[in-house]
N, C-alpha and C positions, 0 to 999 in steps of 0.2 A: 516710916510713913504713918499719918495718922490714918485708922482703918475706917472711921466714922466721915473721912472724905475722901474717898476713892469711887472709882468709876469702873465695873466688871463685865466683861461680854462674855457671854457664851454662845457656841453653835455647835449642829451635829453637823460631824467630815465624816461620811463614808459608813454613818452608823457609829461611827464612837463619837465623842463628845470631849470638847476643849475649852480650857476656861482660860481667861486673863487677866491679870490687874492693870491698871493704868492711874498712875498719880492725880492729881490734881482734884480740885473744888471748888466753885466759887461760889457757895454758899457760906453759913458761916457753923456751919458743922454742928449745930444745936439738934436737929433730928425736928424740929417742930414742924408738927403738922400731922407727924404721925402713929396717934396716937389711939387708930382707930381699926377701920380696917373690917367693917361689917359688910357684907353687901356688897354687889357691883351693880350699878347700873339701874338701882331700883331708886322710887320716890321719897326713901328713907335712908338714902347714902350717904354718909356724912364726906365723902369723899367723890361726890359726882362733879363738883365745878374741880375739881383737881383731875379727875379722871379726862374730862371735856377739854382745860386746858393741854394735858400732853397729845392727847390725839388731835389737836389743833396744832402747838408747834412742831411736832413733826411733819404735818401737812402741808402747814408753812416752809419749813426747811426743804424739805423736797420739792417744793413748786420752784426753789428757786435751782434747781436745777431738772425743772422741768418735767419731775417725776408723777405719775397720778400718785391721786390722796390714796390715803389707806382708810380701810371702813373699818371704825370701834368695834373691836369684838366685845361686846358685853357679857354674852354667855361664857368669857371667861373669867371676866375680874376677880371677881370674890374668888376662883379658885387659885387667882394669879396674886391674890392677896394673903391667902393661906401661904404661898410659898414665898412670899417677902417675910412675913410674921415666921414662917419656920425657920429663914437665914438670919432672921434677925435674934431670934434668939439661939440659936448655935455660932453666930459669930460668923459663918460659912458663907460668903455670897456665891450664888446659884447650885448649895446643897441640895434643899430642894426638887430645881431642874434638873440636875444629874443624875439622882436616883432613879426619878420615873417615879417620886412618892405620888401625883398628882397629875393628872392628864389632860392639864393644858399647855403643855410645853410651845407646841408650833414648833419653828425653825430655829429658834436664838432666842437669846435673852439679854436684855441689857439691864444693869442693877444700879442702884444710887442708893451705895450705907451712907446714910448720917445726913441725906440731906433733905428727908421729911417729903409729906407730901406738898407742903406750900414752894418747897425748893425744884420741884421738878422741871419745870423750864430751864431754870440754870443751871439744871443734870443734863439734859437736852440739849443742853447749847454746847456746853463743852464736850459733848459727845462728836457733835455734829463740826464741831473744829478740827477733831484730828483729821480732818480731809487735806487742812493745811500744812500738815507735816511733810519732811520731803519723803519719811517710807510709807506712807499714804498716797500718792500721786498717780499710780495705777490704778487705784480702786473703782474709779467710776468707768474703767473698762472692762471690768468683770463684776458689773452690776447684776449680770442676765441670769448669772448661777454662781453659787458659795464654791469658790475654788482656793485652798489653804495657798498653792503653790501660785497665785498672779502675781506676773511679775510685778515690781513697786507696789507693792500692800501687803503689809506685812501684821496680819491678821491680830496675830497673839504678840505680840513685838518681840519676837525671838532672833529674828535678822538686826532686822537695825534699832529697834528699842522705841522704833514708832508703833504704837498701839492704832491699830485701825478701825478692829470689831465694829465698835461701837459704830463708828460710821457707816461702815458696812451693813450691819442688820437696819440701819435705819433705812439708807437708801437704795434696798436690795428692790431690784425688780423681780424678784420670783416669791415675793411676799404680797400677801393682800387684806391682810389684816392687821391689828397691835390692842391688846389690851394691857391698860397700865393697870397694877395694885400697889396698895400702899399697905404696910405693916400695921396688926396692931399692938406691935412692940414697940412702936414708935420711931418713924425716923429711916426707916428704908423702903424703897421703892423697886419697885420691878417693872422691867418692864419688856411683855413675851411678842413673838412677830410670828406671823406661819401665813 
């Protein structure tokens, strides 16, 4: 698999912490965009119409399943940017979030190597597809709390090799916020939900 186009979820089960990989990309794996990574949220961000774009399509995605918006957590980014730029240069997606280096975790994390911050919608979107999978098809019955064991969603794709996370952290209703960061290692994305 190439590792500069993959898609990585993380969540806390129970106090411990789970990661996954999930194939695919539909960017074109160049990393551009990201090459910065100062700042969140402030009038000097070189990364605020990208920041504004992913908390827009997620909002988008979840309206159409009827879900409320989530509200941009700003007071995280820059430090949700720090832990793109640290996986990005350890190679480790959601090292970082694991450790507890950084204390903007929230509830989950969804990661995007290699597909820059101008790619972030088409991280988004293919996140938001694994809904259509068939070991996905439970999921939006256990929107209301992170449960590893729902039946048909198979979170980490250790059952049937349908990867779900990502949809999950997106359309969770016991979330209320998302701050996305972008690396400035150029080319990976984060993106934290609490």
């Amino acid at each position: 698999m190439n590792a500069r186009c993959a898609l990585w979820s993380v969540a806390v089960v129970g106090g411990a912490v789970g990661a996954l990989l999930a194939s695919g990309c539909g960017g074109d794996g160049s990393g551009a965009g990201g090459s910065g990574g100062a700042g969140g949220g402030g009038a000097n961000d070189p990364f605020e119409a990208n920041r504004q774009a992913c908390v827009d399509e997620i909002n988008t995605l979840r309206a159409t399943k009827s879900l409320p918006p989530l509200e941009r957590w700003k007071d995280a980014e820059s430090c949700v940017d720090q832990q793109a730029s640290d996986d990005a240069a350890s190679g480790t997606a959601h090292g970082a979030w694991i450790s507890g280096k950084y204390m903007c975790n929230g509830k989950g994390q969804n990661e995007c190597p290699g597909w820059g911050a101008d790619g972030i919608v088409g991280c988004l979107d293919s996140m938001w597809a694994e809904k259509d999978q068939a070991g996905c098809a439970g999921c939006d019955a256990c929107a209301d709390a992170y449960d590893p064991s729902c039946p048909n969603c198979d979170f980490y794709g250790s059952t049937s090799g349908d990867v779900c996370g990502h949809y999950v952290n997106m359309s969770a209703k016991f979330v209320t916020r998302v701050a996305c960061g972008f690396s400035s290692q150029g080319g990976w994305d984060a993106i934290n939900f609490d």
